[in-house]
C-alpha positions in Angstrom: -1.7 14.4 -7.9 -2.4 14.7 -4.5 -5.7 15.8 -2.3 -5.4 16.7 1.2 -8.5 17.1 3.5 -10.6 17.9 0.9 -13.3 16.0 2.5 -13.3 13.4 -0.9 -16.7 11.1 -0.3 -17.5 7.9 -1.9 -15.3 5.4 -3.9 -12.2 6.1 -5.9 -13.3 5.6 -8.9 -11.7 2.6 -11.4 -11.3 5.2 -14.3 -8.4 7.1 -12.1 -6.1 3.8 -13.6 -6.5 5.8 -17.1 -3.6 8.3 -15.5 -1.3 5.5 -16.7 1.8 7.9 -16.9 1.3 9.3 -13.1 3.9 9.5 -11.1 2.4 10.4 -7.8 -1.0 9.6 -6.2 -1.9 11.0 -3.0 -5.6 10.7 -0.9 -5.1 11.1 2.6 -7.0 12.3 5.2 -10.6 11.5 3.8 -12.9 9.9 6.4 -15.5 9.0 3.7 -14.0 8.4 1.1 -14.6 4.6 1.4 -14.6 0.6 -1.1 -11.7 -1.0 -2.2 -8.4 0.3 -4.0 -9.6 0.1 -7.5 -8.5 -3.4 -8.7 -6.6 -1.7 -11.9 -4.4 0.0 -9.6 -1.3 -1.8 -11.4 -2.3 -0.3 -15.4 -0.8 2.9 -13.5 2.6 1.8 -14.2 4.7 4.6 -13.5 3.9 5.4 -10.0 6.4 6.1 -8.1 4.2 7.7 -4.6 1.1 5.4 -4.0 -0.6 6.8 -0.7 -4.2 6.2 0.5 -4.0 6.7 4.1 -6.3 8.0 6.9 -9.1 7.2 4.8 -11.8 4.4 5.4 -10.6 2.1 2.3 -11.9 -1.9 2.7 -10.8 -5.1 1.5 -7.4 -6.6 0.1 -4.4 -5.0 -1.1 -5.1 -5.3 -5.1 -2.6 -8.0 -6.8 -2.0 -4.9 -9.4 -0.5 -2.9 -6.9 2.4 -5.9 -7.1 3.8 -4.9 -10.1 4.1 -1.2 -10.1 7.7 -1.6 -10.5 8.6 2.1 -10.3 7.1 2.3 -6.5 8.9 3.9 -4.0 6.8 4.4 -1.4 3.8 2.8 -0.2 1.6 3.8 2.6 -2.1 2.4 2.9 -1.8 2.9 6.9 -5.3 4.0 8.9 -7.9 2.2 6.4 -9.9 -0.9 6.9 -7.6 -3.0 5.1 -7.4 -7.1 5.3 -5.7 -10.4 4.3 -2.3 -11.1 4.4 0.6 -9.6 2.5 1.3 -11.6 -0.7 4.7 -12.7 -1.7 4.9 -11.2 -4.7 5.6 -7.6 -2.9 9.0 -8.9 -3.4 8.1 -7.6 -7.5 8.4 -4.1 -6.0 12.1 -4.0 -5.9 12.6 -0.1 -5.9 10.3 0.2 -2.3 12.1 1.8 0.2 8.8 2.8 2.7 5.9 0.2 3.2 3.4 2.0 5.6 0.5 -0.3 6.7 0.0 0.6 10.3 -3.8 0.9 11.3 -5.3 -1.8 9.6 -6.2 -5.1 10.1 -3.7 -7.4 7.9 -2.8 -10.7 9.3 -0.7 -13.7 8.8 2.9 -13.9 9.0 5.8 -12.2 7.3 7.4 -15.2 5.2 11.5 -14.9 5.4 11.5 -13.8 2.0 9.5 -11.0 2.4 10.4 -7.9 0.9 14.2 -9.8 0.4 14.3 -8.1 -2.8 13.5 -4.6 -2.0 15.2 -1.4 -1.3 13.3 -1.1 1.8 14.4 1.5 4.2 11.4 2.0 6.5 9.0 -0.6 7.5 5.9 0.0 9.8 3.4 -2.3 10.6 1.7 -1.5 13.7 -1.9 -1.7 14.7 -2.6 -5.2 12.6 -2.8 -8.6 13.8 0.4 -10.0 11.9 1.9 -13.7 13.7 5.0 -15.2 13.8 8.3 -13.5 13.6 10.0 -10.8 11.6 12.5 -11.9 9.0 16.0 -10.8 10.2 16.6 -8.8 6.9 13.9 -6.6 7.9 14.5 -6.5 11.6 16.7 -3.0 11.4 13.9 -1.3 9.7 12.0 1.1 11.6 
């Protein structure tokens, strides 16, 4: 499922969770389509493509998305996103892209971050992270 510039206003509503055997869900490019990532994110455990990007989403990374063990790739980059990274992102172990660019997540990558991952591509400009990068993530682009 994916939408495109469709010029998508509002929230995404909480009852989008019900598409429990989707495997990709796509919004990008959606100025007003604003509010948090639905908090049920995770019932949606097949997803395999989460991206809600260049939209104006606010708040935290759900602690659903954390166990979509099927995800692949991740991109949330260009919201109005907050907070720090939790450790359990380590539960996604098939990730291999984490976009989070253009947002404003802080605090500081812990050295097990993402240890446990397939990750392959990392980006994280445009927030106000601190500290170091772990070295098993410093090859990632």
């Amino acid at each position: 499922l994916a939408f495109d510039n469709n010029n998508l206003q509002g929230t995404i509503p909480s009852e989008i969770t019900v598409l429990a055997h989707l495997e990709n869900f796509i919004l990008k490019n959606h100025p007003s389509l604003t509010g948090p990532i639905p908090e049920h994110i995770g019932d949606m455990r097949q997803l395999r493509q989460l991206g809600l990007y260049d939209n104006d989403h606010t708040g935290t990374l759900p602690i659903g998305l954390y166990f979509l063990d099927h995800l692949v790739f991740l991109n949330v980059a260009n919201n109005r996103l907050q907070g720090t990274i939790d450790s359990r992102i380590n539960n996604l172990s098939m990730l291999q892209k984490l976009i989070l660019d253009g947002n404003d997540f802080t605090g500081h990558l812990h050295r097990t971050t993402m240890s446990d991952t397939q990750l392959k591509m990392l980006s994280l400009s445009g927030n106000s992270f601190s500290g170091s990068i772990p070295s098993h993530l410093s090859s990632l682009a």
